[in-house]
Each structure stands twice: as structure tokens, then as C-alpha cells.
LUMSE-30654 format. One line per 4 residues: their letters; for each residue x negated, y negated, z of C-alpha. Coordinates in Angstrom, 2 decimals. Each point is the difference from the previous one (the first is absolute). Layout:
N
A = X Y Z | ...
END
This chain:
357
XXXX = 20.66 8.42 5.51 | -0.62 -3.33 1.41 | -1.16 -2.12 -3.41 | 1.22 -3.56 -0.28
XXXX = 2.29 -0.63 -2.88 | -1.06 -2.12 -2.51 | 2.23 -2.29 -1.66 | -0.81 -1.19 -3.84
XXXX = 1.40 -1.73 -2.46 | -1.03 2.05 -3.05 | 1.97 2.76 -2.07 | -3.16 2.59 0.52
XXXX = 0.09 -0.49 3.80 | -3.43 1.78 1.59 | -1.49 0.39 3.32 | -3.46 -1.95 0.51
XXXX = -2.02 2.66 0.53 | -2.52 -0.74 2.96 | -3.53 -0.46 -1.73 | -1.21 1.06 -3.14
XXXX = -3.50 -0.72 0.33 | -2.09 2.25 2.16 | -2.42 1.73 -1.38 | -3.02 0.48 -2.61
XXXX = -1.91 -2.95 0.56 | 3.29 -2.03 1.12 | 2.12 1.38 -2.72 | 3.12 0.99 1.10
XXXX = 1.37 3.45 -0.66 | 3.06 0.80 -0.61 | 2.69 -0.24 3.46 | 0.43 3.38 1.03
XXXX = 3.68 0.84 1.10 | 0.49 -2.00 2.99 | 3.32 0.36 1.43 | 0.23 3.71 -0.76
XXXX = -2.03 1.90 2.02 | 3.40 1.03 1.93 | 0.82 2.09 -3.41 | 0.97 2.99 0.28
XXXX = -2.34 3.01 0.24 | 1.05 1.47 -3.23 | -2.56 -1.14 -3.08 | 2.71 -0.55 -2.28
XXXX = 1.61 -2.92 2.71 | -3.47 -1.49 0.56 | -0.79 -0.01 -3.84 | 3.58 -1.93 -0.59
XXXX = -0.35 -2.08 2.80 | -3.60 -1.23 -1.31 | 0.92 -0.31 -3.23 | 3.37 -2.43 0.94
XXXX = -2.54 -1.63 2.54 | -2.80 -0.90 -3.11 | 3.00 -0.99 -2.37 | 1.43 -2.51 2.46
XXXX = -3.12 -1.96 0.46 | -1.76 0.93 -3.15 | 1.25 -3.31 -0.89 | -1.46 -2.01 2.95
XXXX = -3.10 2.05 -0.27 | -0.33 -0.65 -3.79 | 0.13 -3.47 1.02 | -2.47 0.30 2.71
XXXX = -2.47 1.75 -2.02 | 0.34 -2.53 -2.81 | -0.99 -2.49 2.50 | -3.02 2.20 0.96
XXXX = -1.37 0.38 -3.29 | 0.22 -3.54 -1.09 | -2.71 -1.01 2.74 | -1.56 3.04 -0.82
XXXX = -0.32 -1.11 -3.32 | -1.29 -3.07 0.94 | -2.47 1.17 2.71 | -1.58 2.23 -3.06
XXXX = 0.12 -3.02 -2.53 | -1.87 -1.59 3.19 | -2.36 2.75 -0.13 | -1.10 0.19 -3.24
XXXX = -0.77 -3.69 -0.01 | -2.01 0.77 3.07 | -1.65 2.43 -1.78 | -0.28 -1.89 -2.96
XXXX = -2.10 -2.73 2.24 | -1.50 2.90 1.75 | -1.80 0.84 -3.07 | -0.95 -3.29 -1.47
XXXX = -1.64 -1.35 3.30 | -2.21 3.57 0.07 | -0.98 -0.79 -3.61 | -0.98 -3.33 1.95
XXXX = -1.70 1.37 2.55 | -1.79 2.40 -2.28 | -0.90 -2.40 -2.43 | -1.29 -2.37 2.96
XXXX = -2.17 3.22 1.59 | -1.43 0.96 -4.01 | -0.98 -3.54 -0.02 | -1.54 0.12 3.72
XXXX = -2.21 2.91 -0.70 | -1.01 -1.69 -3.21 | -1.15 -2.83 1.31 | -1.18 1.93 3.10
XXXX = -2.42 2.03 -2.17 | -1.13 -2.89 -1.68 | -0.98 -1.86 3.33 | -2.02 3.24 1.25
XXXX = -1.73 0.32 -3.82 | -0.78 -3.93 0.08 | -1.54 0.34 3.72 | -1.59 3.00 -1.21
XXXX = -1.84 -2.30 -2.47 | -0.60 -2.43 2.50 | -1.85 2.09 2.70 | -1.98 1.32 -3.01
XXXX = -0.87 -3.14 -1.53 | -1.23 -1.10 3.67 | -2.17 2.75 0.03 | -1.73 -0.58 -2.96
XXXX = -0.28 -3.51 1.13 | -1.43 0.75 3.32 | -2.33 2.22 -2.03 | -1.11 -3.06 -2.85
XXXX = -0.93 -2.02 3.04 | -2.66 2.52 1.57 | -1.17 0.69 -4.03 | -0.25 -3.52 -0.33
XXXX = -1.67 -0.65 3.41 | -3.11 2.40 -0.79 | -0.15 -1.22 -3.52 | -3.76 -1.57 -0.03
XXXX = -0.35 -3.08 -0.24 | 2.94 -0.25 2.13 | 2.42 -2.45 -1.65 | 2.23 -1.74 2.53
XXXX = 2.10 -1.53 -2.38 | 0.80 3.67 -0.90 | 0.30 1.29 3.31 | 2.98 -3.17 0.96
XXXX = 1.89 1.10 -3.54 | -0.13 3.63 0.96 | 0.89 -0.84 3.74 | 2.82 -2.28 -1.00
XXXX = 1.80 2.96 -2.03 | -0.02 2.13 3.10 | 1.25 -2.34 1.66 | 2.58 -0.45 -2.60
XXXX = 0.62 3.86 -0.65 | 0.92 0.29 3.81 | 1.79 -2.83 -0.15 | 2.26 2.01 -2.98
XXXX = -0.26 2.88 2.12 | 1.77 -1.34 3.09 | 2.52 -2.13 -2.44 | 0.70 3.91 -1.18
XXXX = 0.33 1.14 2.85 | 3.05 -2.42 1.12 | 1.53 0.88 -3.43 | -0.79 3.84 1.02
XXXX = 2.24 -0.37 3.42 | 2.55 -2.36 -1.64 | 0.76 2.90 -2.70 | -0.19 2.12 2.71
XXXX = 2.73 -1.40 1.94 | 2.02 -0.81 -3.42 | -0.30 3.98 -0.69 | 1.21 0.87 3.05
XXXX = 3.08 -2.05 0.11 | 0.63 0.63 -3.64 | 0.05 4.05 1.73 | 2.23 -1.13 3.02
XXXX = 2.42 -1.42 -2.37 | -0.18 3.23 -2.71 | 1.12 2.02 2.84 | 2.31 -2.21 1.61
XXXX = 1.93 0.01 -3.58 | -0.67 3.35 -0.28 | 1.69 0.40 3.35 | 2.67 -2.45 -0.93
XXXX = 0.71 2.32 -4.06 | 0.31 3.14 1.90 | 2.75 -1.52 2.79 | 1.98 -1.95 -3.10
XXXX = 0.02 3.41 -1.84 | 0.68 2.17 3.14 | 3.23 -2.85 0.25 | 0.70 0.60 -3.73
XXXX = 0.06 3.70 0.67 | 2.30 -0.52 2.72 | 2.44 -2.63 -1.35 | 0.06 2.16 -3.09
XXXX = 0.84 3.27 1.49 | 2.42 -1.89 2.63 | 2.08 -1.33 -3.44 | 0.10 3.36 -1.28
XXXX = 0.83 1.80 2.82 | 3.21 -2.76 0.46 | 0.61 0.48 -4.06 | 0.11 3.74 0.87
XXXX = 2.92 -0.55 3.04 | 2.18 -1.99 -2.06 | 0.13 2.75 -3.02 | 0.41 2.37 2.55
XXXX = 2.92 -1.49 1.99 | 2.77 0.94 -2.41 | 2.77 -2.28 -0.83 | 3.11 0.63 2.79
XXXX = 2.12 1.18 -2.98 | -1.83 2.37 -0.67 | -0.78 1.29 3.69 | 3.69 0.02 0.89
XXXX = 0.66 2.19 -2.91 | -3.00 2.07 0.98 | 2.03 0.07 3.62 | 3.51 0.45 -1.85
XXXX = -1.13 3.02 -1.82 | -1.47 1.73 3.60 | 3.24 -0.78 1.67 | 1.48 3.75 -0.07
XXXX = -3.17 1.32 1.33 | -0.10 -2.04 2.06 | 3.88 0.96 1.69 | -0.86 3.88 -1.14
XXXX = -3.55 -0.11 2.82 | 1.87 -2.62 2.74 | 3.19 2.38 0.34 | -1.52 2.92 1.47
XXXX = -2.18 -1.86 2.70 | 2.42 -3.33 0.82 | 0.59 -0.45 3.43 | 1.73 -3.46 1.24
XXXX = -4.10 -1.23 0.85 | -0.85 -0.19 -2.92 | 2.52 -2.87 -0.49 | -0.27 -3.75 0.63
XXXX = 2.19 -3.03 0.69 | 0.38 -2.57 -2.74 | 1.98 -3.27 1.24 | 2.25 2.19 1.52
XXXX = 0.77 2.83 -2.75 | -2.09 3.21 0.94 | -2.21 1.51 -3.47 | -2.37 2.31 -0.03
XXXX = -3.90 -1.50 0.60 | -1.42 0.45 -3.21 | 2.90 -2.19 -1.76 | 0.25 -2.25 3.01
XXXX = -2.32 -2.23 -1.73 | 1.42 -0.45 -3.25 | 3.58 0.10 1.58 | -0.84 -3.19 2.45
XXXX = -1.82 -1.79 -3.22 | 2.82 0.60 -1.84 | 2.98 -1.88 2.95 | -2.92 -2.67 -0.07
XXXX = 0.44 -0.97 -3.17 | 3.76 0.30 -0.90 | -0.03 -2.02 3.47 | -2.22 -2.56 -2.06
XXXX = 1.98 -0.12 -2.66 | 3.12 -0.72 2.36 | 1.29 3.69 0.06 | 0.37 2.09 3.36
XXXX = -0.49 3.77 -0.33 | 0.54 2.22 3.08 | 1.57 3.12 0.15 | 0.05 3.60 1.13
XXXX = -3.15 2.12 -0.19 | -1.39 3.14 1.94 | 3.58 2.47 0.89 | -0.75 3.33 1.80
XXXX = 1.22 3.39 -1.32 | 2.40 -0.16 2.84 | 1.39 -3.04 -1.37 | 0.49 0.90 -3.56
XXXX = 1.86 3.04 0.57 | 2.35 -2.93 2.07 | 0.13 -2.30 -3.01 | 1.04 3.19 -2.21
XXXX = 3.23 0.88 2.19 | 0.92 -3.68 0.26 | -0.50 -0.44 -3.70 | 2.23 2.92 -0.83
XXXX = -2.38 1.98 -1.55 | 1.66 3.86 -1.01 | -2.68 1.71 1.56 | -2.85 -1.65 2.38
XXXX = -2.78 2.50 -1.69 | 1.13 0.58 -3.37 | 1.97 -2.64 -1.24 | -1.35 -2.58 -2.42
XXXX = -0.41 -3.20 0.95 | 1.89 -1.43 -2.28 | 3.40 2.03 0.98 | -0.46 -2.11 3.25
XXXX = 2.40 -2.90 0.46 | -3.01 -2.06 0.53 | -2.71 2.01 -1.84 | -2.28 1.55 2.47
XXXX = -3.16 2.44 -0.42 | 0.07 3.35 1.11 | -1.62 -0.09 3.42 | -4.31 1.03 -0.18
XXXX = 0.53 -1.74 -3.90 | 0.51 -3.60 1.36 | -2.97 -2.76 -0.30 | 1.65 -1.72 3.05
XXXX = -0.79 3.37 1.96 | -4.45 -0.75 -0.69 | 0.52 -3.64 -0.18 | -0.38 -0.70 -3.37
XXXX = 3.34 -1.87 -1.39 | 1.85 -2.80 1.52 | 3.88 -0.39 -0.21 | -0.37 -3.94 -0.75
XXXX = 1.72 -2.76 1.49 | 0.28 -3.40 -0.80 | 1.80 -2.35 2.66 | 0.99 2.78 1.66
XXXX = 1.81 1.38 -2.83 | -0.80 3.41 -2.10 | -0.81 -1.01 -3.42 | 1.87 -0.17 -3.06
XXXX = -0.78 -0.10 -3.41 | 1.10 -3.64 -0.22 | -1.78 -1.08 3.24 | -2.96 -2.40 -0.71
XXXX = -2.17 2.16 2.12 | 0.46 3.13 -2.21 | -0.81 -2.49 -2.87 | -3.54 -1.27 1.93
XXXX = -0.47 4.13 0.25 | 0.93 0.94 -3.42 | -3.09 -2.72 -1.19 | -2.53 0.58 2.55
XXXX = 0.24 3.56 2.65 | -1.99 1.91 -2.69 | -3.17 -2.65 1.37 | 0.41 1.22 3.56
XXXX = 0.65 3.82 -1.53 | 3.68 0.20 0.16 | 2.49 1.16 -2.39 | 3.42 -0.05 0.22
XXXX = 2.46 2.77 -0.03 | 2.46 -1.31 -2.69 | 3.43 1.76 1.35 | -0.95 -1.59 3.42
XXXX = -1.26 -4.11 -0.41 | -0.61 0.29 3.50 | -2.36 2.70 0.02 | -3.92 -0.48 -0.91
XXXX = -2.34 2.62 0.42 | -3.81 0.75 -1.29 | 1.78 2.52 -2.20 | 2.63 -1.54 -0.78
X = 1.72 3.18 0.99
END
């Protein structure tokens, strides 16, 4: 694995993870296991290694999608105000446009009147003219209100085409707010799924207590399906100390942050078969296959029983020196392996595994 250490300050130390937000409408999901797609095949390994990967930045991501839902929050608080406007200027604009075709109405009814009341002037003036004797007092009084009902009908008229254009921006601007209610409600709809979708992540992410135990309790299975198909690829290099892939992750978190809290963890990892049977004649064990490992002079597994021999416990040094019970590394373990999914084996302080085995 090539991941840069982090160095923190904190107790709880946790990875950044890369990028929370990513999807549904710029929410982020939840970060994926990055880092451990080198797992091992086995489900059980890829399972453990996912679960140690979401409890060592569940904090970071917690924090992350905190920070999300805050401007979430306030986007949608943003929204329904814009909706809130929305609405009132459309009760406006409707208002204005009732109003409009009101007075629009009214203009064509009172031109209406006025055409008709020139006609009936137009026709007093020719009843007049043939009236015998012909009065020309009579006929100037019934010419002067035509000329006065056309002169109503024109000023109509103008009042006709200024309604007119009146009503039809009074329209333009009930569909414009229409316009502008449907986008401030489409925004709602979106800021309000986008904070529930983000509400959703963060009950979802799990505490990293709880997903370490969740990994803890998997950690047999996990050694029971890796045994059968190990071979030395499916291991990986951690700062020098060679782990199997699917712990390498948790394993380099873990160096990072006894290193940040001025501890410095190395030791011996990955051992072949070949190796262990070695270790179990130079540890004077009775019998290299049947002997238990605790009639050793050193104890030491029965070779194909070993977690060295898949990668999966590390013989931890401190200094360059095996651990002791009384060493301040073993005391940095004792508090905080179980984060990074290792327990101790309590005859050996040296020895951490995912068992503890």
C-alpha cells in the first residue's frame, strides 16, 4: 500500500477519508473502502477489511457529513423563503391580472356604450334634419352630441388599448411568477430531499465502536476462509513489516498513530510455513507437529496454525526491542490496537493478532 501517514494529535486518531460528498444532488455518500481493494479474495477478509476501513474514518466522515448538512440545512431554509416569496409575488401578479381584466372589461363595456350612443346620435341628426319645419337650432344640438359621442368613443378607445396593454403585462408577469413558484419549489424539492438524503448517511455510518466490534466478531472467519487460499501475493508491505492486504490498512493506521502519539511500532509480520517449522526447532519445541506451543521455550504455534504464516499477527517491536508487559508501547496497545482490530495474545505482550489468537 502506498497511503501517506497521517499524523494527529487526538486520542481517536482517523484517516481523512477522501470526499464525502458525491452524489444525489451533491450529497455525498458514504466513502466506499478506499485503500482496500487489495483485500483478499475471500468475503470474510473483504467484509473485515471494510468494516475496519468505515470505523477508522467514520469519525472524519461524521464530521464531514455534519458539515454537509449544515449548508444543506441552510440552502432548504433558503428555499422555503424563496418559496415563501414565490408565492406572495404570484398572489401579486394574480391579483394585478384579476384587476387587469376587470378594468379591461369595463373599458370594452364603456366603448361599447360609446359606439352605441354615437349611433343613435348620428341617427337624431338625420331625424332631426327631415323634421318639417326644419329647426336648425335642433339640427346644431343634435350635431354637437355626435360630435361629442365620437369624441367619447375615441377617448374609449385609448382607454380600450391602455387596458389592453395593462392586461397583457399583468399576464406576462402571472406567468413569469408562475415560472419563478414552480423553479423555487422544484429548489425546495431538491434542497429538501438533498438534507434527507445527508440525514440518512450519517444514521447509516455507524459509530467506529461499533464497526470494529462488528469486524472483531468476523475475525475467525475471517482466518478460517484466508488459510486455505493464502499465498505470499496476497500480502503487502507496511513500513517495512509484511501483513496480509486486507489488514494492511488498519495495521499502517495503527504505526501512524502510536507514531503520533510519540510511540514507534514495527515488528515481524508475514513468516512462511518453512520458517515456522525453523522457529519450532530453535525454540525447543518437543515435537515440531504436535507439540503445544506453549511447551516451547519461546512459545511457538504449531506450523499451518500460526497467524504469522497468512499475515495476520505481528510479533511487535518497539525501538527495536520485543515487547514487554512493562514497555510503554504494550501500554499504547493495551488502550488502543482493538481500534485498528488487534488483540493481544496475553501470554505473549509482543504478539497482536485480529484474533487475538
Amino acid at each position: 500500500m502506498t497511503t501517506r501517514p497521517e499524523h494527529m494529535s487526538a486520542r481517536a486518531r482517523r484517516f481523512t477519508a477522501a470526499a464525502v460528498i458525491a452524489a444525489v444532488g451533491g450529497v455525498l455518500p458514504l466513502a466506499s473502502a478506499v485503500g482496500t481493494a487489495e483485500a483478499a479474495v475471500p468475503i470474510a477478509a473483504n467484509s473485515w477489511s471494510t468494516l475496519m476501513y468505515r470505523s477508522l474514518t467514520a469519525d472524519a466522515q461524521l464530521a464531514q457529513l455534519r458539515t454537509v448538512l449544515g449548508s444543506r440545512k441552510t440552502a432548504f431554509a433558503g428555499a422555503v423563503a424563496d418559496v415563501t416569496a414565490a408565492k406572495a409575488a404570484g398572489t401579486g401578479a394574480q391579483a394585478r391580472l384579476t384587476s387587469a381584466t376587470d378594468a379591461r372589461t369595463a373599458a370594452g363595456e364603456q366603448l361599447a356604450a360609446a359606439v352605441q350612443a354615437a349611433t343613435d346620435a348620428k341617427k337624431n341628426v338625420a331625424k332631426v334634419s327631415k323634421q318639417k319645419p326644419r329647426s336648425a337650432a335642433a339640427v346644431t344640438k343634435a350635431t354637437n352630441a355626435v360630435n361629442a359621442a365620437v369624441k367619447t368613443v375615441n377617448t374609449r378607445k385609448v382607454q380600450v388599448t391602455r387596458a389592453d396593454d395593462v392586461l397583457k403585462q399583468a399576464r406576462t408577469d402571472a406567468g413569469s411568477a408562475t415560472t419563478a413558484l414552480n423553479a423555487a419549489l422544484g429548489a425546495w424539492k431538491t434542497s429538501s430531499l438533498a438534507v434527507a438524503a445527508t440525514e440518512k448517511a450519517i444514521a447509516g455510518l455507524g459509530s467506529a465502536e461499533s464497526l470494529a466490534a462488528k469486524a472483531a466478531a468476523m475475525s475467525q472467519d475471517v482466518v478460517n476462509q484466508t488459510r486455505p487460499a493464502f499465498t505470499t501475493q496476497d500480502t503487502a508491505q507496511v513500513y517495512g513489516v509484511t501483513v496480509h492486504k486486507s489488514v494492511a490498512f488498519a495495521f499502517r493506521h495503527m504505526v501512524d498513530a502510536a507514531k503520533a502519539d510519540g510511540i514507534a511500532i514495527s515488528g515481524g509480520g508475514f513468516r512462511t510455513k518453512q520458517r515456522q517449522i525453523e522457529l519450532r526447532t530453535i525454540n525447543g519445541c518437543p515435537d515440531v507437529w504436535t507439540a503445544p506451543a506453549s511447551s516451547c521455550r519461546v512459545p511457538t504455534a504449531i506450523p499451518g496454525r500460526s497467524l504469522h504464516e497468512i499475515g495476520m499477527a505481528v510479533d511487535i517491536t518497539s525501538g527495536g526491542k520485543t515487547l514487554t508487559s512493562k514497555s510503554p508501547a504494550f501500554a499504547w496497545l493495551k488502550v488502543h490496537a482493538a481500534e485498528y482490530g488487534f488483540v493481544n495474545l496475553p501470554a505473549e505482550a509482543w504478539h497482536w493478532s485480529i484474533t487475538g489468537g
